[in-house]
C-alpha positions as CSV (number, residue, x, y, z in Angstrom):
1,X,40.7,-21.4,13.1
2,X,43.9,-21.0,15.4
3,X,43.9,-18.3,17.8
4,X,47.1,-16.5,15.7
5,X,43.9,-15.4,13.8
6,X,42.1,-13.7,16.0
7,X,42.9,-10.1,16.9
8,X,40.2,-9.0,20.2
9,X,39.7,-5.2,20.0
10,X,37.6,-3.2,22.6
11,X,35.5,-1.4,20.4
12,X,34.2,-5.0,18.9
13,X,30.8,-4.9,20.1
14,X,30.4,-1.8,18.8
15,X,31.5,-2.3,15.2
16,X,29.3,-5.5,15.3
17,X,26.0,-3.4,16.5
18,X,26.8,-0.9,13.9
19,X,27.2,-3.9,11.1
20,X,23.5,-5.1,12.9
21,X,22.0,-2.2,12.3
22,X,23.2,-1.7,8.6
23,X,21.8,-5.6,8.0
24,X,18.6,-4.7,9.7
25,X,17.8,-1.9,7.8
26,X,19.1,-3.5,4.3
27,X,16.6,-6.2,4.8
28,X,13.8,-3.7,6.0
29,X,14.3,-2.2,2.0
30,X,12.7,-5.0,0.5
31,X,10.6,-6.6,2.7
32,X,8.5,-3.1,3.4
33,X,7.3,-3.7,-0.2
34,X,5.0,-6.5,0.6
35,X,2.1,-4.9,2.5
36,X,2.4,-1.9,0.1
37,X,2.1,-3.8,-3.0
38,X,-1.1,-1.8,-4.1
39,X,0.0,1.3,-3.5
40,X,3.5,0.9,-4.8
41,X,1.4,-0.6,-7.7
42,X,-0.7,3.4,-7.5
43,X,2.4,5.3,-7.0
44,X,4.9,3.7,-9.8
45,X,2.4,3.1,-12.4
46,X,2.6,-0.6,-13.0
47,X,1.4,-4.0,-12.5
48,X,1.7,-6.4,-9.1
49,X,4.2,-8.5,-10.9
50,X,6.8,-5.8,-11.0
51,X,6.5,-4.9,-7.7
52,X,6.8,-8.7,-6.4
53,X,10.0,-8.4,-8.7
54,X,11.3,-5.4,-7.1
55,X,10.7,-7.3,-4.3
56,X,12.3,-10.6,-5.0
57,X,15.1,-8.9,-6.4
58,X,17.4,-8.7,-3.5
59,X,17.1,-12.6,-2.7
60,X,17.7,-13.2,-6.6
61,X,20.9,-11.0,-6.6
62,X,21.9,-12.5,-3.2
63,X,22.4,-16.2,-4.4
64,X,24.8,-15.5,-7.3
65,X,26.7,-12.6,-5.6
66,X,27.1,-14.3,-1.9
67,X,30.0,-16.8,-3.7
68,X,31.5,-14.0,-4.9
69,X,31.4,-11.6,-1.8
70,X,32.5,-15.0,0.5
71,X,35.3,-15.4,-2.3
72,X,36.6,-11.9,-1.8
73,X,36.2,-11.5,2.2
74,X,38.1,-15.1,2.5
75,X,41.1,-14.1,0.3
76,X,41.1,-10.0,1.0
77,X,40.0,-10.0,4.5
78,X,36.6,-8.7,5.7
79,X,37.3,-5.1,5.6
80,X,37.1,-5.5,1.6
81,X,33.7,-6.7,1.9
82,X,32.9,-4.2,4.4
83,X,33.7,-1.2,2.1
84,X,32.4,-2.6,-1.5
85,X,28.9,-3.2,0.8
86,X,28.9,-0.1,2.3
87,X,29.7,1.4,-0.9
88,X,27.1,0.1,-2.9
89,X,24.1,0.2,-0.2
90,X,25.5,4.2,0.1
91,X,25.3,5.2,-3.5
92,X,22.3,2.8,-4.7
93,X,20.4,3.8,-1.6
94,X,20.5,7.4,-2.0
95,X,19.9,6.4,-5.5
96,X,16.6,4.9,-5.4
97,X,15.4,7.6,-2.7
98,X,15.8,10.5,-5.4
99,X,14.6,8.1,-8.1
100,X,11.2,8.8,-6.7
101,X,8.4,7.2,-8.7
102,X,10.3,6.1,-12.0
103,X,10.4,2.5,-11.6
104,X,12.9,1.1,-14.0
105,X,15.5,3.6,-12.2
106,X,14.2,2.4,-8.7
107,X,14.3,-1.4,-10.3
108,X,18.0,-0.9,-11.2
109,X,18.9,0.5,-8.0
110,X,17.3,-1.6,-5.8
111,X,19.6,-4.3,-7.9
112,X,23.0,-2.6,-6.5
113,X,21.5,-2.4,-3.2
114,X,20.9,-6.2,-3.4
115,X,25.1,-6.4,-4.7
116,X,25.4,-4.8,-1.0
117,X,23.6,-7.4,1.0
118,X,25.4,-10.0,1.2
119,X,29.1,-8.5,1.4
120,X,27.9,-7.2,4.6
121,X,26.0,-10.0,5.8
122,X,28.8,-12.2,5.3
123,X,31.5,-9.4,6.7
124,X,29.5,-10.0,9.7
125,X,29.9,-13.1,10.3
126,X,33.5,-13.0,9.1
127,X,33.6,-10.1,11.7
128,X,32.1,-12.2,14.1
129,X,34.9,-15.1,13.5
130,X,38.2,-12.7,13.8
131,X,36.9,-10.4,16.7
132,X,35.5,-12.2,19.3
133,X,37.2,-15.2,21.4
134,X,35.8,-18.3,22.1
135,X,34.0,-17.5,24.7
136,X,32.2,-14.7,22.8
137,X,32.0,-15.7,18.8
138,X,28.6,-18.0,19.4
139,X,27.2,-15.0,21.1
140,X,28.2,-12.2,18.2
141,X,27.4,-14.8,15.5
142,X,23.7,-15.6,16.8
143,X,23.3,-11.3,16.7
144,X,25.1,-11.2,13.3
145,X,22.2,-14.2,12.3
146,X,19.5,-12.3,13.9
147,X,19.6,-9.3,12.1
148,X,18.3,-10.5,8.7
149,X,15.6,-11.7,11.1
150,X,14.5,-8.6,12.6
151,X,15.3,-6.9,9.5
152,X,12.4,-8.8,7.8
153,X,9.8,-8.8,10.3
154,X,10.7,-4.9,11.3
155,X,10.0,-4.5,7.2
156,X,6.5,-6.3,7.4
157,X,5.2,-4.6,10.5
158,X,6.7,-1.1,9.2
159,X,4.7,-1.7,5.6
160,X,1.5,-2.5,7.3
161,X,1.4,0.4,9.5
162,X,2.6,2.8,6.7
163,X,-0.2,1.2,4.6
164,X,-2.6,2.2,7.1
165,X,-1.7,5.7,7.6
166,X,-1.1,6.3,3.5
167,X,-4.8,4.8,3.4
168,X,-6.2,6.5,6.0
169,X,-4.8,10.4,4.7
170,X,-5.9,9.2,1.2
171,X,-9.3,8.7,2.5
172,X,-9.6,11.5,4.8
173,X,-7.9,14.1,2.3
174,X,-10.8,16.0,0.6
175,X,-9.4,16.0,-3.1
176,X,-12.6,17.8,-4.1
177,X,-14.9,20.7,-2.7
178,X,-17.5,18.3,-1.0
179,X,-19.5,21.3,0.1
180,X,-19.8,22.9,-3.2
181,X,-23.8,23.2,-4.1
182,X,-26.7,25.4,-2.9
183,X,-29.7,23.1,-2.7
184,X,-30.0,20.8,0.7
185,X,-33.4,19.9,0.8
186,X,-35.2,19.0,4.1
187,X,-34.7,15.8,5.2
188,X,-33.8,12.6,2.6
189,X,-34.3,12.7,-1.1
190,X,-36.9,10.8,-2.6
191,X,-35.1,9.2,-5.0
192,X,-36.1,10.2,-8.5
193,X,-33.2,10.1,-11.2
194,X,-33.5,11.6,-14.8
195,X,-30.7,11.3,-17.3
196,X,-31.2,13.4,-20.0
197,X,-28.5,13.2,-23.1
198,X,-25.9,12.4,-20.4
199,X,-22.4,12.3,-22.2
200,X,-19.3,11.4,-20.2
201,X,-15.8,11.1,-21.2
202,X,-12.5,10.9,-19.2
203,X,-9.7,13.3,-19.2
204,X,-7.4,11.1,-20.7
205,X,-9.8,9.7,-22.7
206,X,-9.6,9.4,-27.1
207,X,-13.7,8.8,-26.9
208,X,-16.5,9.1,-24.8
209,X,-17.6,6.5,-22.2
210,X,-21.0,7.5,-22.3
211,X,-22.9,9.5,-25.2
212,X,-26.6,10.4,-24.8
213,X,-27.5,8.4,-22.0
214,X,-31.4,9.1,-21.0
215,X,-33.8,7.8,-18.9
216,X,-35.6,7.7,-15.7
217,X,-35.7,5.8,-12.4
218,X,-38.8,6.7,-10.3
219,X,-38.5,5.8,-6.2
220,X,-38.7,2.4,-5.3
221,X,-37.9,1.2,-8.6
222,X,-35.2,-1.4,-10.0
223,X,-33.1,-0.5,-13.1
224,X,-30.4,-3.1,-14.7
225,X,-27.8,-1.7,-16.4
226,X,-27.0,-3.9,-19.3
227,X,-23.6,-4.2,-21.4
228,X,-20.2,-5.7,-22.3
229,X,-17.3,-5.2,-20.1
230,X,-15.8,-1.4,-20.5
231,X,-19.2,-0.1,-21.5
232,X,-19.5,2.3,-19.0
233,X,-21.6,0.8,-16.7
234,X,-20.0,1.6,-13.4
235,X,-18.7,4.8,-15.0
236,X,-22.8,5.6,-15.3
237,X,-23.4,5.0,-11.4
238,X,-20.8,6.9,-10.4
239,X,-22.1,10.1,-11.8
240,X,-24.5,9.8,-9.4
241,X,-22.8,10.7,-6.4
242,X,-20.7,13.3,-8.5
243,X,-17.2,11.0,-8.2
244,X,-17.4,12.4,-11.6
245,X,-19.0,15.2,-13.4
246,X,-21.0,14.3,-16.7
247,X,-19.0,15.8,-19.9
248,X,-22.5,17.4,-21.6
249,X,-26.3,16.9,-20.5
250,X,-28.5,16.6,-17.2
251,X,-28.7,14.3,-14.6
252,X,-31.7,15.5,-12.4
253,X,-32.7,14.1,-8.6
254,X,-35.8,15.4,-7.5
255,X,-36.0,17.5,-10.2
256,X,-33.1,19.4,-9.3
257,X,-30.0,19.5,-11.3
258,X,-27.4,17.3,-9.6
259,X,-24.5,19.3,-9.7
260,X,-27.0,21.9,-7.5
261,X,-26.1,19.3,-4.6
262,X,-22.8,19.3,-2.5
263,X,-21.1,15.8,-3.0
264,X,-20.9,15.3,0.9
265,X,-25.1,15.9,0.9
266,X,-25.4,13.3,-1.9
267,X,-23.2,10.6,-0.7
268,X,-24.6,10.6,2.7
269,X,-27.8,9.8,0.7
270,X,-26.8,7.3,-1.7
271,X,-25.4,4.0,-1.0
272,X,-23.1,2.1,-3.5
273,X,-21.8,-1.5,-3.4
274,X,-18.6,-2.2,-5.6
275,X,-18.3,-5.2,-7.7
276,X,-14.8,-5.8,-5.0
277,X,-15.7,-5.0,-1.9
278,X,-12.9,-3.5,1.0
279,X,-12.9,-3.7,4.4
280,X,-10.2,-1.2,6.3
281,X,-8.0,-2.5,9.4
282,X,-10.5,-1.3,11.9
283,X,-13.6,-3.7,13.7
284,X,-16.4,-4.7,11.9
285,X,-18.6,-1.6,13.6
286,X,-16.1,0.8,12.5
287,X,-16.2,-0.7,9.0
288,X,-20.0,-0.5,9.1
289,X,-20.3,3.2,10.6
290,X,-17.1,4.8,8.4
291,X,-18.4,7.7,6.3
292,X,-21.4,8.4,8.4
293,X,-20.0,11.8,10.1
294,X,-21.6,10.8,13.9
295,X,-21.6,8.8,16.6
296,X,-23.9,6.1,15.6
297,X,-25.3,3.9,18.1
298,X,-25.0,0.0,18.5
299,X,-28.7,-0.4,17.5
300,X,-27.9,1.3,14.5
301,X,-25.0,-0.9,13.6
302,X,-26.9,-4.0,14.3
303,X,-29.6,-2.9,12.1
304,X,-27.5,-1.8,9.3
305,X,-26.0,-5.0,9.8
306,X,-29.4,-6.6,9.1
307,X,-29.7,-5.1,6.2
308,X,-27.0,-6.1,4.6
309,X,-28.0,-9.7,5.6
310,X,-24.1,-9.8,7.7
311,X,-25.6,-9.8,11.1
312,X,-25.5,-13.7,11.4
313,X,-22.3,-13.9,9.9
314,X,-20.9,-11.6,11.8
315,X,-22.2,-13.2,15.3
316,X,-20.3,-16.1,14.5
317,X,-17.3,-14.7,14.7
318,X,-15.8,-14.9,17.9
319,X,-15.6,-11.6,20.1
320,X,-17.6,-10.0,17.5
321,X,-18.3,-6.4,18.2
């Protein structure tokens, strides 16, 4: 490029940190959806694949449109590409922020922030070109490069954490009076279920899971739950701890009606393992003490450990707590 091209104003690096910061944050949109996926999954009511899709949309839309964007900054000048970016990351952002959780409306907007992308990343670099002299242009172009970058990694780092603390509130928010019940008997319960015409069926639900469910599980004893996939099974279990309330009939522990309990007194009593189990972003002890409601010694965590035939596994690991 001759240097009748290039035009050095003062305020440069500033316009250039301000075009950083606008590429940073564009690519912090999409890459924040990655460690989120399952609770974007939770809060917009669909599948993984349309999240990854929400994702991937921005590097989709960036292939076709960056000719197009390059096309118009080469032959209109840079300041062109400036404002159709900045116009389309302003309206579509604000846009997908009061779009809330409808997803086709936050699909379609995420699409005309992706339009945005790369008129501004290649303004940058245009920017970057008919700015700075010689002795500056590698500088400002390695920042203009870097921001996509930083963008990306900011985006990763931000999901996780805001996974963690969304995770954490969820499971520290008590969405249900836990101390509702006036029966706390003395020291542990023995054990003894009786389901008696147990019906069960879900809010939502055109039939019941469960209809006239009895029997009886004495202490110490095993009981298999047998049936096809969608039978109710785990549905049955969790009635147990009251994560659900049975729609008509008893369920009796100790010979006390189960709903006599409070929730926190019965599942500090009974101990479930899912069919997927989930460990949280904390140590191996805090995973094995979470829910317990004390300080629990190491002993105790060894020997729950034990239990669960982990300990070996777990002193394999190196540094393990």
């Amino acid at each position: 490029m001759s240097s009748q091209n290039i035009q050095v104003y003062r305020y440069r690096w500033i316009v250039l940190f301000l075009f950083f910061f606008v590429n940073v944050v564009s690519n912090m949109l999409w890459t924040t959806y990655a460690p989120v996926t399952s609770l974007a999954m939770e809060f917009y009511g669909v599948d993984e694949f349309s999240i990854i899709l929400i994702s991937l949309m921005f590097l989709i839309i960036y292939i076709p449109i960056t000719f197009l964007a390059s096309w118009l900054i080469d032959k209109y000048d840079f300041k062109v590409g400036a404002r159709i970016g900045a116009i389309f990351m302003g309206i579509f952002g604000f846009l997908r922020y009061i779009a809330d959780n409808n997803y086709t409306l936050a699909l379609i907007f995420s699409i005309g922030i992706a339009i945005a992308q790369p008129f501004l990343l290649n303004t940058i670099t245009k920017l970057s070109a008919n700015w700075f002299p010689d002795k500056e242009r590698t500088t400002a172009t390695g920042i203009s490069l870097i921001a996509t970058s930083i963008g990306i990694a900011l985006g990763m780092i931000a999901g996780y954490i805001l996974y963690d603390i969304i995770l954490m509130d969820i499971i520290r928010e008590d969405r249900e009076p836990l101390l509702q019940g006036d029966y706390i008997p003395e020291g542990n319960v023995e054990g003894a279920f009786v389901f008696k015409n147990v019906c069960f069926e879900y809010d939502d639900g055109d039939s019941p899971v469960l209809e006239n469910i009895s029997f009886s599980c004495s202490p110490g004893q095993s009981v298999a739950l047998l049936g096809s996939t969608g039978s109710g099974k785990t549905t049955l279990v969790n009635l147990l701890p009251r994560f659900y309330e049975c729609s008509s009939g008893s369920i009796q522990l100790d010979n006390v009606e189960l709903s006599h309990y409070p929730r926190k007194y019965l599942r500090s009593q009974i101990g479930i393992v899912e069919q997927e189990p989930f460990l949280f972003s904390r140590s191996i002890r805090e995973n094995i003490s979470y829910g317990v409601g004390r300080e629990v010694t190491q002993k105790e965590v060894e020997n729950a450990a034990r239990a669960a035939a982990i300990h070996d596994v777990i002193q394999a690991f190196p540094k393990s707590p």
